[in-house]
C-alpha positions as CSV (number, residue, x, y, z in Angstrom):
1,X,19.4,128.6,244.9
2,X,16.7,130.6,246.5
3,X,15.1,131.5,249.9
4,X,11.9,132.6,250.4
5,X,13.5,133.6,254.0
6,X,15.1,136.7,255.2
7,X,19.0,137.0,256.5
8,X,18.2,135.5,260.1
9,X,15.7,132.9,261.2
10,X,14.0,129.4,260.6
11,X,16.1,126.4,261.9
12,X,16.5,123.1,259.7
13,X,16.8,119.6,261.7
14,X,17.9,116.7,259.2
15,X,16.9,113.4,261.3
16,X,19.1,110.5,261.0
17,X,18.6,106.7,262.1
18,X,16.7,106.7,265.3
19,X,15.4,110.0,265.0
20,X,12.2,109.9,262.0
21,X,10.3,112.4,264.8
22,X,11.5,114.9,266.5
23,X,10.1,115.3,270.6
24,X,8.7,118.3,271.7
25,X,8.2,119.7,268.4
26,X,4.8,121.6,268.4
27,X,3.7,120.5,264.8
28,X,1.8,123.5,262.8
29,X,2.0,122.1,259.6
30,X,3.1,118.9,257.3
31,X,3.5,119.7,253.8
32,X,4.7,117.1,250.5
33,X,6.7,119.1,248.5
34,X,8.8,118.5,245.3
35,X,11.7,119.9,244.2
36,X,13.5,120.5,240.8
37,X,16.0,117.3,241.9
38,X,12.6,115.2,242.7
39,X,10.4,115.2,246.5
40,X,12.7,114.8,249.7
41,X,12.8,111.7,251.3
42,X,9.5,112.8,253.5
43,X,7.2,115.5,254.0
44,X,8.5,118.6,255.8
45,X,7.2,118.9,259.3
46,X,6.9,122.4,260.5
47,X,6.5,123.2,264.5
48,X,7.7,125.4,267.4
49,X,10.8,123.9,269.9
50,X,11.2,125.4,272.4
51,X,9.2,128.4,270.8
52,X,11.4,128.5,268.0
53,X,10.0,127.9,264.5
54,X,11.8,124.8,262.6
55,X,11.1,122.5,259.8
56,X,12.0,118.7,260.4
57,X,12.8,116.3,257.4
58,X,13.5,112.5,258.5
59,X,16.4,111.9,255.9
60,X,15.6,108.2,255.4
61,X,11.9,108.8,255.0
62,X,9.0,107.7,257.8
63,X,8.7,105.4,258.5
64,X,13.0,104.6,258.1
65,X,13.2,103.0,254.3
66,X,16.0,104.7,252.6
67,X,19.3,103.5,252.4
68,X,22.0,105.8,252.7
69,X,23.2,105.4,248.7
70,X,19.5,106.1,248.0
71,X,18.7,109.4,249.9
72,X,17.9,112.4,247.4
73,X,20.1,114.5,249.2
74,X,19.9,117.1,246.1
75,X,15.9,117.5,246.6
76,X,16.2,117.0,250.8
77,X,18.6,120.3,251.0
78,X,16.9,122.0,248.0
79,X,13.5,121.6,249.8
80,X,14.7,122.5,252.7
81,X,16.0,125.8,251.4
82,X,13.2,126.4,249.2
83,X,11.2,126.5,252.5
84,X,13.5,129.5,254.3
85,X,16.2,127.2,256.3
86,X,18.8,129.5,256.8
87,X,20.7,126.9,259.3
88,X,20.2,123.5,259.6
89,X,21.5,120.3,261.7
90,X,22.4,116.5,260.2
91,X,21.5,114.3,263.1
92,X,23.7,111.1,262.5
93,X,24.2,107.9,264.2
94,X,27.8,106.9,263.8
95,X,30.5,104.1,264.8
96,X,33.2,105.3,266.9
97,X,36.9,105.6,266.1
98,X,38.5,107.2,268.7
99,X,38.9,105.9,272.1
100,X,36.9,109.1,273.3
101,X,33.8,108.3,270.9
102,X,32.2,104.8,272.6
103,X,28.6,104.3,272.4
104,X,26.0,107.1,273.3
105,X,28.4,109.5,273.3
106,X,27.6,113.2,271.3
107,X,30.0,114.4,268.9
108,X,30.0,117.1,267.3
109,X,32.7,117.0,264.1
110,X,34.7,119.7,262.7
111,X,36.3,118.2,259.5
112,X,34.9,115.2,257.5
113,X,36.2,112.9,254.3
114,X,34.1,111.8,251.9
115,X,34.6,108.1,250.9
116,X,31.6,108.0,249.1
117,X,31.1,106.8,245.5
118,X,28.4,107.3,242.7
119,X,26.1,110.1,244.3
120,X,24.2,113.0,243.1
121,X,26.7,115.5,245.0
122,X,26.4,118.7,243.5
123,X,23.5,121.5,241.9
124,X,26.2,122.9,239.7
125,X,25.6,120.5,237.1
126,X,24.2,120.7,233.4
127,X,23.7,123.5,231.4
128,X,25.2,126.5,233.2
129,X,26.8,129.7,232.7
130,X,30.2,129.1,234.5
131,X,31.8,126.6,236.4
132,X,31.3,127.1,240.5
133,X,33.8,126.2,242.6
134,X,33.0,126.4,246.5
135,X,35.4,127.0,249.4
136,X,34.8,123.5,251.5
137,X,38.1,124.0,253.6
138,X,36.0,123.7,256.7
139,X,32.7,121.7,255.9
140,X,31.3,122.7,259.3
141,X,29.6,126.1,260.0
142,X,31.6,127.2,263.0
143,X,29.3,129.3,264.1
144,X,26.4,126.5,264.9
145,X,29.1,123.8,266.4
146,X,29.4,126.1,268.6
147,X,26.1,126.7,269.6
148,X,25.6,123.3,269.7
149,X,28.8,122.9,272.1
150,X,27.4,125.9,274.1
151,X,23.6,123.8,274.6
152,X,25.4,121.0,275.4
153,X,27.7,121.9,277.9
154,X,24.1,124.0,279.6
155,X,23.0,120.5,279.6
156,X,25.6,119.1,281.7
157,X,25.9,116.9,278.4
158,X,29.8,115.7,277.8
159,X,29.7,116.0,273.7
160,X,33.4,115.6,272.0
161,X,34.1,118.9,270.3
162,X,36.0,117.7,268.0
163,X,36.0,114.9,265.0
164,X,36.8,114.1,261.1
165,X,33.7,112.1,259.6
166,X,34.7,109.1,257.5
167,X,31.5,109.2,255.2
168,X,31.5,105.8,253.5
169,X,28.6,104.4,250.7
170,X,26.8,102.2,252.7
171,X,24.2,100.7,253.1
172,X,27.0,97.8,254.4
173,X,29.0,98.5,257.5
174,X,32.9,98.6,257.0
175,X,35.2,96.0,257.2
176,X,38.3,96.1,260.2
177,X,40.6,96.6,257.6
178,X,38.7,100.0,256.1
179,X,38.1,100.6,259.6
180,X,41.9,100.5,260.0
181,X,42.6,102.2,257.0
182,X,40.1,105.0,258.1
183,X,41.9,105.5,261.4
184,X,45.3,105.7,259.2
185,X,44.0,108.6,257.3
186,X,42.8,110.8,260.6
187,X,39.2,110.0,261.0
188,X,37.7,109.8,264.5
189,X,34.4,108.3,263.3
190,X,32.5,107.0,260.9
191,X,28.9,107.2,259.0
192,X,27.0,107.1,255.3
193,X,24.8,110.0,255.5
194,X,27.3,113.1,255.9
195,X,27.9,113.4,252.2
196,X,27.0,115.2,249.8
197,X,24.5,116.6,252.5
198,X,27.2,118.9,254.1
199,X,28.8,119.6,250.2
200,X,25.1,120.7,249.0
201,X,23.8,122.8,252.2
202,X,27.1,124.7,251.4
203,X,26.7,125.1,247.8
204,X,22.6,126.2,249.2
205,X,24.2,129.0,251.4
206,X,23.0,127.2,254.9
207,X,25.0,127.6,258.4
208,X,25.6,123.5,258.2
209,X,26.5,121.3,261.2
210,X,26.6,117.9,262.5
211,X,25.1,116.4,265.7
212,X,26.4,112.8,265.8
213,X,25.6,110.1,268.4
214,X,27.7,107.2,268.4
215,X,25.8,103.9,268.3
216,X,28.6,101.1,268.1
217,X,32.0,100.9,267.7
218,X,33.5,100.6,264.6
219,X,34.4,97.0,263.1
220,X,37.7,95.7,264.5
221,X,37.9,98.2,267.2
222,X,36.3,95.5,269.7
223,X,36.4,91.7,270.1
224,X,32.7,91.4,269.4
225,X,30.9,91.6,265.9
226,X,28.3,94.4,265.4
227,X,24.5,93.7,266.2
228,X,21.6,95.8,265.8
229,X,20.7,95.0,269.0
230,X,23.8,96.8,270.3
231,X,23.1,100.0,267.9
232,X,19.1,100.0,269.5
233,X,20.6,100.2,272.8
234,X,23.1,103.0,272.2
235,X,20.2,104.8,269.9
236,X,17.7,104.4,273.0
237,X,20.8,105.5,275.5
238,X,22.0,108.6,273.6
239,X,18.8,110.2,271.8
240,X,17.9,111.9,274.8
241,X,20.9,113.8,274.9
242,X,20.5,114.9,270.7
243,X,17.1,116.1,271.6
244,X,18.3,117.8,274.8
245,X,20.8,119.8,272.6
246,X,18.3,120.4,269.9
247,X,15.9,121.8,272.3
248,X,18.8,123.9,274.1
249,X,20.2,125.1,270.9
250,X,17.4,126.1,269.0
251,X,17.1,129.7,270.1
252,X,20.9,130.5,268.8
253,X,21.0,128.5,266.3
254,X,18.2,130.6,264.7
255,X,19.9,134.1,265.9
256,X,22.8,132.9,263.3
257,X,23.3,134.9,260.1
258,X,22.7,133.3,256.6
259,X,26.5,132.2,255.3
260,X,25.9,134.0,252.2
């Protein structure tokens, strides 16, 4: 992997489901770029937030028309890097586990497990020289969750600081019983989009996190079945508070070192 950026400085935003723009940002430049794993699901979006310089990818394309299974998440973090990210932050809508993470609420996860089947997850494939192995004891970059928590709590914004993501294949939602089975193993919530993106933006080097806004609860915890009409709501409820922490973020978030 390379960087055409120096040890500190531009700030990667991943956008998730309900998030294909990103408000406020100043836009200075689109650009369609391709990678050696294929082109990103979108054009990179350069701009200022908050007068901080960042580069915004929508992960599912723009308009939304990727399922999770079929994101290129090899050529969305390679481009990504290629273009100086030194940290970067998965938006993701999520179903809630845990009685503290009901819809519209912020989380921001420290562990994850990846359920996931079938995926491009790695750049240390093919012909290569030796066999990599990567430390992915912690899949979070400390360092950013807690500028995230920092932003959040300026905000007056109650975000969980806490959470293991369930990453399941998708583009379904779970059944109560893998819901059930989920909670047995320790996860708190649960989405399709956190791996391999968090696996390859550590293999890349980048200071990884994840913003997650709960849009329903998970199948079985409730009564009621699970409508898009209930995830709109949540999305159109909790948004505001993903951009608020973007915004309030932004400036330490690109003060953060590269991880290596």
């Amino acid at each position: 992997m390379t960087s055409t950026q120096s040890q500190t400085g531009l700030v990667g935003i991943l956008g998730g489901t309900g998030l294909t723009e990103l408000p406020g940002l100043a836009i200075t430049a689109t650009k369609e770029v391709t990678t050696v794993w294929g082109a990103p699901s979108a054009p990179l979006v350069f701009g200022v937030l908050d007068g901080v310089a960042v580069v915004f990818l929508a992960r599912h394309g723009n308009p939304h028309c990727i399922p999770p299974h079929q994101v290129n998440y090899r050529a969305n973090i390679q481009a990504l890097k290629d273009a100086g990210v030194i940290t970067l932050v998965g938006v993701n809508a999520v179903g809630g586990i845990h009685k503290a993470m009901g819809p519209a609420q912020v989380v921001i996860p420290d562990q994850l497990i990846d359920y996931t089947w079938g995926r491009a997850g790695t750049f240390f494939e093919g012909e290569l020289d030796a066999v990599t192995h990567i430390d992915f004891s912690f899949p979070y970059a400390e360092a950013a969750r807690q500028v995230l928590l920092e932003a959040a709590g300026q905000e007056q914004i109650a975000a969980v600081d806490f959470g293991v993501y369930a990453a399941t294949q998708g583009p379904r939602l779970e059944t109560a019983a893998e819901i059930a089975r989920l909670e047995r193993d320790g996860c708190h919530l649960v989405g399709m989009t956190g791996m391999p993106e968090a696996a390859l933006a550590a293999e890349a080097g980048l200071n990884y996190a994840c913003l997650a806004l709960v849009v329903n609860w998970a199948a079985g915890k409730t009564d009621c079945i699970i409508t898009m009409a209930e995830i709109e709501a949540a999305l159109a409820e909790g948004m505001a508070d993903v951009t608020a922490i973007l915004k309030a973020s932004i400036a330490g978030l690109s003060r953060l070192k590269a991880a290596h």
